[in-house]
C-alpha positions as CSV (number, residue, x, y, z in Angstrom):
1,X,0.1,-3.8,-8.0
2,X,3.9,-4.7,-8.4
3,X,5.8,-1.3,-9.7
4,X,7.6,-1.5,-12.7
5,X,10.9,-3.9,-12.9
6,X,14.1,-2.3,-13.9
7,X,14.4,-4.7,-16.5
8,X,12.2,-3.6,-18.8
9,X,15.0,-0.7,-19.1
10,X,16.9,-2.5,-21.8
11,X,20.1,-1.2,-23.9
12,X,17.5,-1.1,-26.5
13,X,15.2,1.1,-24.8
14,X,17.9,3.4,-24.6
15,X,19.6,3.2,-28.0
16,X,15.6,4.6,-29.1
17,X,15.2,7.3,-26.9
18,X,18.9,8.3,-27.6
19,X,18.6,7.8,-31.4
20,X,15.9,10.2,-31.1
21,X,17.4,12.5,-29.3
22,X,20.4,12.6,-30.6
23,X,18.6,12.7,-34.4
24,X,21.2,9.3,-35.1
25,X,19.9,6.1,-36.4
26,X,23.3,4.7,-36.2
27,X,23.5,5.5,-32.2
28,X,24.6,2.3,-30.6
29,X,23.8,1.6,-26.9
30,X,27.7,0.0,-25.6
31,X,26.0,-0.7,-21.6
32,X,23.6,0.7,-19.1
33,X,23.6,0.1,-15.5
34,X,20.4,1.1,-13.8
35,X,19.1,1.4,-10.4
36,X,16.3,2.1,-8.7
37,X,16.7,5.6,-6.6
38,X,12.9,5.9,-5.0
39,X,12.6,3.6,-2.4
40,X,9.2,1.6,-2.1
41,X,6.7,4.2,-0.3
42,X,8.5,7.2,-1.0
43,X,6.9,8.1,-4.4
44,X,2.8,6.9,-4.6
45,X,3.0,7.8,-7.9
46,X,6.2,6.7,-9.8
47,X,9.6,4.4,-9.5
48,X,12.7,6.9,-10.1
49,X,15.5,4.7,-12.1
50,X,19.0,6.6,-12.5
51,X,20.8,5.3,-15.4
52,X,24.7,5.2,-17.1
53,X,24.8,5.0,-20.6
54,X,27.6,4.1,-22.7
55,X,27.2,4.8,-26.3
56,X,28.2,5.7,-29.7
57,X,26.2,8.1,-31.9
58,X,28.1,6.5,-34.8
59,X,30.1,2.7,-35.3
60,X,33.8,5.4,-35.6
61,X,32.1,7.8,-33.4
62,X,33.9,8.4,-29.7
63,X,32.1,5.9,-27.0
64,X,30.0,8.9,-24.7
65,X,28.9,8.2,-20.9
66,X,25.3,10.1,-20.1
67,X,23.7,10.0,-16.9
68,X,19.9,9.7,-17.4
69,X,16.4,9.2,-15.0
70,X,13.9,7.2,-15.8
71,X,10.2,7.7,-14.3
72,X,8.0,5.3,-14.4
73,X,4.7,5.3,-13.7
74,X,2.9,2.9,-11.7
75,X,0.2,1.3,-13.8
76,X,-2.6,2.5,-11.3
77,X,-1.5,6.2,-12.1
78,X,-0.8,5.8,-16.0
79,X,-4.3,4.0,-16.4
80,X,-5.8,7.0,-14.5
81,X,-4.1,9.5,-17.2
82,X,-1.6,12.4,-16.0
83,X,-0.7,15.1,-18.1
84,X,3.3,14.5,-17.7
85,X,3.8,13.8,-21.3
86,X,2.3,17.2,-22.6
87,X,4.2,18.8,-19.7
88,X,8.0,17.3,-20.7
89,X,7.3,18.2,-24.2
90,X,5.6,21.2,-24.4
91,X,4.8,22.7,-21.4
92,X,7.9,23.0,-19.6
93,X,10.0,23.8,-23.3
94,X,7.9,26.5,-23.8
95,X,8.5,28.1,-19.9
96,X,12.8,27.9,-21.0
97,X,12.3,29.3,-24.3
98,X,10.9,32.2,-22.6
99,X,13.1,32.3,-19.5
100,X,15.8,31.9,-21.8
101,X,15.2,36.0,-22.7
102,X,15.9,36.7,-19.6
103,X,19.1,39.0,-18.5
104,X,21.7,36.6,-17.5
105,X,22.4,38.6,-14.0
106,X,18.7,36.8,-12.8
107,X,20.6,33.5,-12.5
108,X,20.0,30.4,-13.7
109,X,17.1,30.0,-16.3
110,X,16.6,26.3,-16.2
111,X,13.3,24.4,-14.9
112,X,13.6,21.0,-15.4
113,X,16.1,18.4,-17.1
114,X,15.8,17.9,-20.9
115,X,13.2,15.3,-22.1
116,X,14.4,12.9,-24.8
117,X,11.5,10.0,-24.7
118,X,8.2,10.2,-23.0
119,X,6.2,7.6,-23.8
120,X,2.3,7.0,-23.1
121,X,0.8,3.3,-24.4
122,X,-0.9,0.4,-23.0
123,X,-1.6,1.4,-19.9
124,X,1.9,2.5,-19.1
125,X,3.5,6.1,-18.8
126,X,7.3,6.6,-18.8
């Protein structure tokens, strides 16, 4: 099976995920650049994709640059079912809410990157 093509990763994609995110219907995508950072072989299971985006969270609003990665599954794996999407939502959340009580002089209390989209339909898992 062919892995997923970086152009499905459209300005649109990412003016929804960041809308939601963001909580900003007006959010306006400006550009993405995107580029594959798993090379083929490395990951059996996913294509990593780090992306730029330029955006606005309102038409007057400042234009913003975030940095962003993109995992997509390969359809093999997404048609088997993972449970990635209850882990970025809930799972891991939950784990830094409570490490988040913890005295500061244990160090860093972050697991994992925030989650703004992940997405399960048709076969495909992102």
């Amino acid at each position: 099976m062919e892995p997923p093509q970086k152009s499905e990763y459209t300005a649109e994609y990412f003016q929804k995920a960041l809308a939601k995110a963001y909580h900003s219907e007006k959010l306006h995508v400006e550009s993405t650049r995107i580029e594959a950072v798993s090379q083929n072989g490395e990951n059996f299971c996913s294509v990593i994709y780090r992306a730029v985006v330029e955006f606005r969270k309102t038409a007057d609003a400042p234009l913003e640059t975030g940095r962003y990665i993109v995992k997509d599954l390969l359809p093999v794996v997404a048609e088997l079912g993972t449970n990635e999407k209850a882990m970025f939502e809930e799972l891991l959340p939950a784990m830094g809410a409570i490490l988040q009580k913890a005295p500061p002089s244990l160090g860093e209390h972050k697991l994992s990157a925030d989650c703004l989209l992940a997405e399960t339909a048709n076969g495909k898992e992102v």
